[in-house]
PLY file of the C-alpha trace (Angstrom):
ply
format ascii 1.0
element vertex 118
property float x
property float y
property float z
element edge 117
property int vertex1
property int vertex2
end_header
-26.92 -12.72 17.27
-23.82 -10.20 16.28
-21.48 -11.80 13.26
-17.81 -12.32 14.18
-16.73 -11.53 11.06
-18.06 -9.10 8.39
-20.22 -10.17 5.64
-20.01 -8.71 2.01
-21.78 -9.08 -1.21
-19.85 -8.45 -4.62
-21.50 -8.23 -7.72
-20.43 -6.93 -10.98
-22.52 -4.60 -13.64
-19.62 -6.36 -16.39
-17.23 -8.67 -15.72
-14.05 -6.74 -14.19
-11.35 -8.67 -12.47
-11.23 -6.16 -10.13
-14.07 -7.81 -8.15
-12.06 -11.10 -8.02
-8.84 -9.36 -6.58
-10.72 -7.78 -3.90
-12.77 -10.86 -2.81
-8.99 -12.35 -2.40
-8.29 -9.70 -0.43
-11.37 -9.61 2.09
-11.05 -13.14 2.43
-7.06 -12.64 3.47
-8.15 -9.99 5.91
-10.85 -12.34 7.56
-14.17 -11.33 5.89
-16.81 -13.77 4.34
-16.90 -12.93 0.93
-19.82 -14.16 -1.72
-19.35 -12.95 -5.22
-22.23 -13.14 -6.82
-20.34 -12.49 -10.76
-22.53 -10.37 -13.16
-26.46 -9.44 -12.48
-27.75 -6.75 -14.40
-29.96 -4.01 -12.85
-31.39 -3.41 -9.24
-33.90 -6.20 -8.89
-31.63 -9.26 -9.42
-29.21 -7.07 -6.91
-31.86 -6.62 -4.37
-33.03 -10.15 -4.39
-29.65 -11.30 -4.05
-28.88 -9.26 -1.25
-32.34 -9.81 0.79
-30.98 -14.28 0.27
-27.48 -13.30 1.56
-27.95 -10.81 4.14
-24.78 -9.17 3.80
-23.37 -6.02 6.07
-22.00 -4.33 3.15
-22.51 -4.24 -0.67
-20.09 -3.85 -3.85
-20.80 -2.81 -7.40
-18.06 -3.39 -9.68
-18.21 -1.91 -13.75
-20.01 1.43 -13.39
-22.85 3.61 -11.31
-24.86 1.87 -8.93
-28.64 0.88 -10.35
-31.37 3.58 -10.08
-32.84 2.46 -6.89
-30.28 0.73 -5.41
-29.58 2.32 -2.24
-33.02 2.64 -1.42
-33.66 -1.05 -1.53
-30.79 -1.84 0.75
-31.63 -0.87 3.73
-28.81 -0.78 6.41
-26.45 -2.33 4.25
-23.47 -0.11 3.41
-23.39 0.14 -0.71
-19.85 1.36 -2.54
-18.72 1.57 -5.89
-15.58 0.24 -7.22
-14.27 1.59 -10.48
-15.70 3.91 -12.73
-18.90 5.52 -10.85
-17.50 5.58 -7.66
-17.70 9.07 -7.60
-18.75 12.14 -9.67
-15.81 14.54 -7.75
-12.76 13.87 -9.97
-10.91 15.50 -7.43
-11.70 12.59 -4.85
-10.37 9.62 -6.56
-11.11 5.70 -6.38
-9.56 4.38 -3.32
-7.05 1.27 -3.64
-8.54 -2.26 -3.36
-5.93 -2.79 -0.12
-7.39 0.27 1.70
-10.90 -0.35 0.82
-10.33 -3.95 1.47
-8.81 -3.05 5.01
-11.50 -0.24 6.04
-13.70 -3.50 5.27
-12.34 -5.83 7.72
-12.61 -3.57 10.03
-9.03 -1.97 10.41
-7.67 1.34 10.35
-10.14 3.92 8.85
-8.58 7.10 9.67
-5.04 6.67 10.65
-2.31 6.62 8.39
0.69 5.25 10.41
0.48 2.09 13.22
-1.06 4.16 16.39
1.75 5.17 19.24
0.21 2.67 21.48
0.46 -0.62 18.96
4.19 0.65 18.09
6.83 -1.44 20.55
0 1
1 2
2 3
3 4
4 5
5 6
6 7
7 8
8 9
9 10
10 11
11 12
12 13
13 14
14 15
15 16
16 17
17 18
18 19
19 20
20 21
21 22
22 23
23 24
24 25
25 26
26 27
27 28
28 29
29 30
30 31
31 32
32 33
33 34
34 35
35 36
36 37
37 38
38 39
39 40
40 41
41 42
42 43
43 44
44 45
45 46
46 47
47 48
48 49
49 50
50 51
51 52
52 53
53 54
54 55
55 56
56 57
57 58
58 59
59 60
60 61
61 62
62 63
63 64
64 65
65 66
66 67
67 68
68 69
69 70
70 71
71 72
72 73
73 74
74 75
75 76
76 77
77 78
78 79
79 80
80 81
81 82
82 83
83 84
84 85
85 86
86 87
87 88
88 89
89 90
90 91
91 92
92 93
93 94
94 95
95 96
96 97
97 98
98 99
99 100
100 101
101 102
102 103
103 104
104 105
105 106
106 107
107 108
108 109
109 110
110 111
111 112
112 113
113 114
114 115
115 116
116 117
């Protein structure tokens, strides 16, 4: 069975409000949303994530756990806020963008494409 509508997992490392604003605006955009608040480390992550089955995973308040990633699986893991990336010169991307790429909307394009403009 396929989901209608994407499924994401938000947990934070330390409380950030960052996580609340972009469950707010997944759920706007259509996605099912379960924020799971603080766990610390991998495990309580992991065993989280195996209950919920989500399609995509977000760490709020720093790096992702040492073995993380590996537990996961198929499910997409990102980091939002600080350790979401070691280039400085690729910064954090907005909530709204992340939040849209998400739902499922435009990845790549940055104006509406020719054939949705009338």
């Amino acid at each position: 069975m396929t989901r209608v509508r994407p499924r994401v997992l938000l947990v934070e490392l330390t409380e950030t409000p960052e996580a609340a604003r972009l469950s707010r605006l997944l759920r706007d955009a259509g996605v099912e949303v379960i924020h799971a608040g603080v766990l610390a480390g991998a495990e309580p992550i992991l065993r989280t994530a195996e209950q919920e089955d989500p399609d995509a995973l977000g760490v709020f308040g720093g790096a992702a756990p040492a073995g993380l990633a590996d537990g996961l699986g198929d499910v997409h893991l990102f980091v939002v806020g600080p350790g979401n990336t070691d280039d400085p010169e690729n910064p954090a991307e907005p909530l709204e963008a992340l939040a849209e790429r998400l739902a499922g909307g435009r990845s790549h394009t940055a104006r509406i494409p020719s054939d949705r403009a009338r």
